[in-house]
RODO-589741 format. One record per residue (C-alpha): x, y, z; residue in three letters. Coordinates in Angstrom, 1 decimal, m for minus. Layout:
((X Y Z) "ALA")
...
***
This chain:
((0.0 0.0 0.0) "UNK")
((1.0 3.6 m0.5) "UNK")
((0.0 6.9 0.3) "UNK")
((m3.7 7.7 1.6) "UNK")
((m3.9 4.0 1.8) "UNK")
((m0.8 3.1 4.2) "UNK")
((m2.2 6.0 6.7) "UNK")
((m6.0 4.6 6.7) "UNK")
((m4.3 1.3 7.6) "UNK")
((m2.1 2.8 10.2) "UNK")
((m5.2 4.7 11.3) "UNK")
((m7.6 1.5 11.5) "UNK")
((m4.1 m0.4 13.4) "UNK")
((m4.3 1.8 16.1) "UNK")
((m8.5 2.1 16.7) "UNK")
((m8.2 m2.0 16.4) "UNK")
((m5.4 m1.6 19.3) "UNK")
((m7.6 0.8 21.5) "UNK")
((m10.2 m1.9 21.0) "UNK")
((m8.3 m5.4 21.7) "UNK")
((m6.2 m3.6 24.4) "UNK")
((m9.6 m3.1 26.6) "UNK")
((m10.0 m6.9 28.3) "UNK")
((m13.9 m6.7 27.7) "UNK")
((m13.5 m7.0 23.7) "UNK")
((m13.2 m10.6 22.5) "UNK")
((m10.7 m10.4 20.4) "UNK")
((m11.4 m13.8 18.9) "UNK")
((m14.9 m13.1 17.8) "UNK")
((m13.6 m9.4 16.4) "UNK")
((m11.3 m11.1 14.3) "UNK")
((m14.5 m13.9 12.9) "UNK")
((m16.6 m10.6 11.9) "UNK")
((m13.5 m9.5 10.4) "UNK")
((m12.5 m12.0 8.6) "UNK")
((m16.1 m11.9 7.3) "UNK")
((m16.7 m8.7 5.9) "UNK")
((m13.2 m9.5 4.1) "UNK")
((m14.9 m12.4 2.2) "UNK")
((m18.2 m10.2 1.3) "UNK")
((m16.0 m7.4 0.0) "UNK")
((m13.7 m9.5 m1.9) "UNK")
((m17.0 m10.7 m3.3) "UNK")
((m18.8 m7.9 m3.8) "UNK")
((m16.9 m5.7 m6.1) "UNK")
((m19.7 m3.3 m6.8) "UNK")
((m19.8 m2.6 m2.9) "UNK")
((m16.1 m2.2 m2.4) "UNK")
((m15.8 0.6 m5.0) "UNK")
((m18.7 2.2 m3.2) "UNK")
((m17.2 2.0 m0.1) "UNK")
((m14.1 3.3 m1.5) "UNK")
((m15.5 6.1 m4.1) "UNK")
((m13.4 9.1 m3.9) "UNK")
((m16.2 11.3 m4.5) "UNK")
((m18.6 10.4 m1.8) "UNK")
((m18.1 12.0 1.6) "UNK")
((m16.5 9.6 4.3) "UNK")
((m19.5 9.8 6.7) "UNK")
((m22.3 8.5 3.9) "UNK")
((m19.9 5.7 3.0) "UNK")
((m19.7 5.0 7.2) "UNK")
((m23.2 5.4 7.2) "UNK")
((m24.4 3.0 4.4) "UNK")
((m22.0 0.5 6.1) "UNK")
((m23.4 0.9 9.1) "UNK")
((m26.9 m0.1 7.3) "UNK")
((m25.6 m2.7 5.2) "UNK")
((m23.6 m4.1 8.2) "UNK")
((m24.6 m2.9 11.7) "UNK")
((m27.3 m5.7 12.3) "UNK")
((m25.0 m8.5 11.8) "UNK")
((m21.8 m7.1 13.7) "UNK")
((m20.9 m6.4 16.6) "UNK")
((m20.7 m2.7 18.2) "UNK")
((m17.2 m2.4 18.1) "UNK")
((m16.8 m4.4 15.1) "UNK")
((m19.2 m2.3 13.3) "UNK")
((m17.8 1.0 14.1) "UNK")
((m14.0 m0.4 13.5) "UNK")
((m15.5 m1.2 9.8) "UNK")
((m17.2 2.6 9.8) "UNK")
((m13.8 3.7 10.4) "UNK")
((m11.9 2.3 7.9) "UNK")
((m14.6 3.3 5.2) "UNK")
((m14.5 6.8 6.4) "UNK")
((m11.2 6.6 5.7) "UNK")
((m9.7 7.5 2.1) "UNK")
((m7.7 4.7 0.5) "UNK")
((m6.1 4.7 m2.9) "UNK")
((m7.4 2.0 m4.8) "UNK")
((m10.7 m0.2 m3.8) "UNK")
((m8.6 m3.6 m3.1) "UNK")
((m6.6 m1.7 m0.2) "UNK")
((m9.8 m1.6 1.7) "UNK")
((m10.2 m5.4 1.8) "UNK")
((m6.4 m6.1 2.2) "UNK")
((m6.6 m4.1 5.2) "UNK")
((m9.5 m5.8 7.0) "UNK")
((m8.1 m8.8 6.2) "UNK")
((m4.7 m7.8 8.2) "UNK")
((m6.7 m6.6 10.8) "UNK")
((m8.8 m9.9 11.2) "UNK")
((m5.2 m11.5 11.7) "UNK")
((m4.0 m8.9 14.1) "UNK")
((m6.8 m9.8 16.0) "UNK")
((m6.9 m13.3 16.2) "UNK")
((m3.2 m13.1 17.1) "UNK")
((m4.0 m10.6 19.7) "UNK")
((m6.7 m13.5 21.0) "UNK")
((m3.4 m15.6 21.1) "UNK")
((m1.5 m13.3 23.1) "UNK")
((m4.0 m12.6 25.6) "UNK")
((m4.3 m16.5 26.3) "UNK")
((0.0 m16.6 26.2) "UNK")
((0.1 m18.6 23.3) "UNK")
((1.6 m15.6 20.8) "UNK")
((4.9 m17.7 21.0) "UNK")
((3.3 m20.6 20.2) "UNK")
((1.6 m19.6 17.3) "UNK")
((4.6 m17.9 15.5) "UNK")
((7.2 m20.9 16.1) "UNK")
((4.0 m23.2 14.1) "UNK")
((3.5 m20.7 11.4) "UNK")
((7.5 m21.0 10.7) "UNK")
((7.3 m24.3 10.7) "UNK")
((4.3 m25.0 8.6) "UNK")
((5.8 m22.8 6.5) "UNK")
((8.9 m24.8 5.7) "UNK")
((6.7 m27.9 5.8) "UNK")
((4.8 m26.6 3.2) "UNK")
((8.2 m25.5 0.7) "UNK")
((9.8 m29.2 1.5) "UNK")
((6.2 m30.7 0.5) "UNK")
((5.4 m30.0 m3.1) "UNK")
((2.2 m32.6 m2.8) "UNK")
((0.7 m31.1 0.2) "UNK")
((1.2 m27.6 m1.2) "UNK")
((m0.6 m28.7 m4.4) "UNK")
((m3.8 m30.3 m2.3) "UNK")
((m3.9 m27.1 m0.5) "UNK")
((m3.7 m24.7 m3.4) "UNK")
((m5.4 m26.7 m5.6) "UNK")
((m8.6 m24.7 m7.4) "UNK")
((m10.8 m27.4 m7.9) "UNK")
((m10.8 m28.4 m4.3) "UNK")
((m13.8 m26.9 m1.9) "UNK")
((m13.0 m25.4 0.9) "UNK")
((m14.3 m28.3 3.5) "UNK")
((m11.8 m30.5 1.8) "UNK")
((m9.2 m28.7 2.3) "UNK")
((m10.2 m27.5 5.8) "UNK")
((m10.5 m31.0 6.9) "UNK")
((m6.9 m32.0 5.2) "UNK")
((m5.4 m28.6 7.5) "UNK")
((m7.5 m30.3 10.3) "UNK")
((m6.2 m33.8 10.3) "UNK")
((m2.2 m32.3 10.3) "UNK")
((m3.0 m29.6 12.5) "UNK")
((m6.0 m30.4 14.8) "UNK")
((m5.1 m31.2 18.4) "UNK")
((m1.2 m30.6 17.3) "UNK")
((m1.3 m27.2 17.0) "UNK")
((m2.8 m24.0 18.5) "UNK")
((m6.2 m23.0 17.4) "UNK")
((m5.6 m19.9 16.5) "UNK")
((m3.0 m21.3 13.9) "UNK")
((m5.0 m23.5 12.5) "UNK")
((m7.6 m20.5 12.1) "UNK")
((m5.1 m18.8 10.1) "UNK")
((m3.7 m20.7 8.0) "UNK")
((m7.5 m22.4 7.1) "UNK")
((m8.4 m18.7 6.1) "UNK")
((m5.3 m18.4 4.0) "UNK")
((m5.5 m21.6 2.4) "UNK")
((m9.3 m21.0 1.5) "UNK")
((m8.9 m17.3 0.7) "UNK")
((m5.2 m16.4 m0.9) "UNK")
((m7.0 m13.9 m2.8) "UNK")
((m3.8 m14.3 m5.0) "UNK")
((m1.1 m14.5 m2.4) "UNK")
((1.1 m17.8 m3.2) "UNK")
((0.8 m19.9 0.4) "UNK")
((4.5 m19.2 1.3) "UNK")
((3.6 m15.4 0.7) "UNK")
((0.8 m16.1 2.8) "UNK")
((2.4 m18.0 5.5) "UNK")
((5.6 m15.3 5.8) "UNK")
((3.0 m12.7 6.1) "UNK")
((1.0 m14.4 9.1) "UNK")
((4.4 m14.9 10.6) "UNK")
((5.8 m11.4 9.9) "UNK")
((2.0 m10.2 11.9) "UNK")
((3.3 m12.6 14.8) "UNK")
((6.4 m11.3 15.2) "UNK")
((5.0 m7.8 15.4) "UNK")
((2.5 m8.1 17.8) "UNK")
((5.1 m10.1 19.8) "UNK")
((7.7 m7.1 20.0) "UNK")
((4.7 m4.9 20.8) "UNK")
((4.6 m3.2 24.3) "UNK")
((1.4 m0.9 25.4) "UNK")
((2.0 2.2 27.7) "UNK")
((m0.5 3.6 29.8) "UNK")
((0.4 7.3 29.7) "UNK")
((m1.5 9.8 32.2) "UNK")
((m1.2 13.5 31.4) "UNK")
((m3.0 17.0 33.0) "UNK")
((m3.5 17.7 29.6) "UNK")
((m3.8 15.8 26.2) "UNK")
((m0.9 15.4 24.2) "UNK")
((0.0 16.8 21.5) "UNK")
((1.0 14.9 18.4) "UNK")
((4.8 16.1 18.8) "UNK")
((4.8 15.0 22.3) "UNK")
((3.1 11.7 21.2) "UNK")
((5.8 10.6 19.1) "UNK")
((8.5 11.6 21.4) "UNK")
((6.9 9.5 23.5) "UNK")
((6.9 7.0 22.0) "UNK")
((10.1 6.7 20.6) "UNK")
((11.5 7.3 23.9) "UNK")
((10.1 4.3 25.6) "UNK")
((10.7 2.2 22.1) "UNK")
((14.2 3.2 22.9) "UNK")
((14.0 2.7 26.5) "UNK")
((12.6 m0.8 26.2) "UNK")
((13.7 m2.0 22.5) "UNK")
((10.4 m2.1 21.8) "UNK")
((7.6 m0.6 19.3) "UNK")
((5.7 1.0 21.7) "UNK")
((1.6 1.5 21.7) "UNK")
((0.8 4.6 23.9) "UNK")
((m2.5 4.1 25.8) "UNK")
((m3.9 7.7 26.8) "UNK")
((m5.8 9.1 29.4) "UNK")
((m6.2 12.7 30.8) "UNK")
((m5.6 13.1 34.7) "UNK")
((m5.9 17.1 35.7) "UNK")
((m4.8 16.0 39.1) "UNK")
((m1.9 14.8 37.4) "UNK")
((m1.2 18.5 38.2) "UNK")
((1.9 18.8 35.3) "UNK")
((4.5 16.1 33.8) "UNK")
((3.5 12.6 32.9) "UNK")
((3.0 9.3 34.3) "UNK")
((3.7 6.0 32.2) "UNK")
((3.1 3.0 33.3) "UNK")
((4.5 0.0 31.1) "UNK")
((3.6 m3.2 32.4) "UNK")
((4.3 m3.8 36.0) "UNK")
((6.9 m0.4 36.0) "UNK")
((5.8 2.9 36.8) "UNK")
((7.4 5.7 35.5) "UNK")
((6.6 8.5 37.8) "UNK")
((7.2 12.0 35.8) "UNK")
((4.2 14.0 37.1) "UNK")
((4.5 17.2 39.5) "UNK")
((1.8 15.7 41.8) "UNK")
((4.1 12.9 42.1) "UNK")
((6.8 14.9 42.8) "UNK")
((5.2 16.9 45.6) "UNK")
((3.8 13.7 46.9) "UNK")
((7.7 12.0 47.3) "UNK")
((9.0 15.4 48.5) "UNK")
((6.6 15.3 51.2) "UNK")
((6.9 12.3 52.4) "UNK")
((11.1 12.8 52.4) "UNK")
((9.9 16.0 54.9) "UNK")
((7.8 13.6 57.1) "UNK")
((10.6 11.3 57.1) "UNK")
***
């Protein structure tokens, strides 16, 4: 992807972050509805290059796919989807490639949250190189005249009860849906995804005041410096904060705020 296109997707990354980072979203089920509207809009040309029409103003796009949509989605998945066709993206197919990473992200979110992230990348490697060694199985998996339950239940009988759900999950939507993608291409991307996510930290950052977009991306590539890490920055607005920051990465508190500071000099008087 390129221009308007690369910052929609970086744009829908970040809402789909906000959403999986909350423990009450199901990141499992997000990535189902997902992966769902990728299949109609893959099939549905005619809709995708509505969805995607320069011309129309963003919010009547997110409206009509709030109508065509909103009744058999979720709430958040719904308004994730809003999002994205609100956005403007350079050609129609960008739209779908991006829900389809998205419906990925998720389900490997789902595997992070259950600690299984590790897991799930070491299997995609090695299916992947089970795959390039094994010229008949990747011919039964990529062959066109198979259905989709045949192949499923081939992905099944190597990978069912031997490997993690959620890689099995993956690769069955890949194998059934390369929408061109070769299934090494595939496979390196899904493992490329899991190695992401893995690296990924979240800050909580607390502030008087929001941030501005500057600050932000100090921020951020502070900590990613700090911790070797691409860092997601979590925000919330504190006024009794008082002045400064206060990040909180994981178990480690980062006190920067002049509340904090007043508090600690305080109790060094009392002492």
């Amino acid at each position: 992807m390129n221009g308007a296109s690369r910052e929609a997707l970086a744009a829908a990354r970040e809402r789909l972050d906000a959403l999986t980072d909350s423990t009450s979203v199901d990141a499992g089920s997000l990535a189902e509805e997902l992966a769902a509207v990728t299949a109609l809009l893959h099939r549905e040309v005619s809709l995708r290059r509505v969805l995607t029409d320069p011309a129309q103003p963003g919010e009547s796009k997110a409206d009509l796919a709030q109508r065509l949509l909103g009744t058999q989605l979720s709430g958040n998945t719904a308004d994730l989807v809003a999002g994205m066709v609100r956005s403007r993206w350079s050609q129609p197919r960008d739209l779908v490639d991006a829900l389809e990473e998205l419906a990925d992200l998720a389900d490997l979110t789902a595997a992070q949250k259950a600690g299984a992230l590790d897991t799930v990348e070491d299997e995609l490697f090695r299916f992947g190189r089970i795959v390039s060694a094994n010229n008949e199985l990747r011919a039964a998996l990529t062959d066109r005249k198979a259905t989709a339950p045949a192949k499923s239940g081939l992905l099944h009988s190597l990978l069912g009860r031997k490997a993690n759900a959620t890689t099995e999950r993956l690769v069955a939507r890949l194998v059934n849906a390369p929408r061109g993608r070769s299934l090494e291409a595939g496979l390196q991307s899904l493992s490329k995804l899991a190695a992401e996510r893995r690296n990924r930290m979240v800050a909580v950052v607390t502030s008087a005041v929001p941030l501005s977009d500057v600050q932000k991306q100090r921020l951020g590539a502070g900590l990613a410096k700090l911790y070797g890490r691409t860092m997601h920055l979590n925000l919330d607005v504190d006024p009794s904060v008082l002045g400064g920051i206060r990040v909180q990465v994981g178990d480690e508190l980062i006190n920067g705020s002049l509340a904090d500071r007043l508090e600690d000099a305080s109790r060094r008087l009392a002492g």
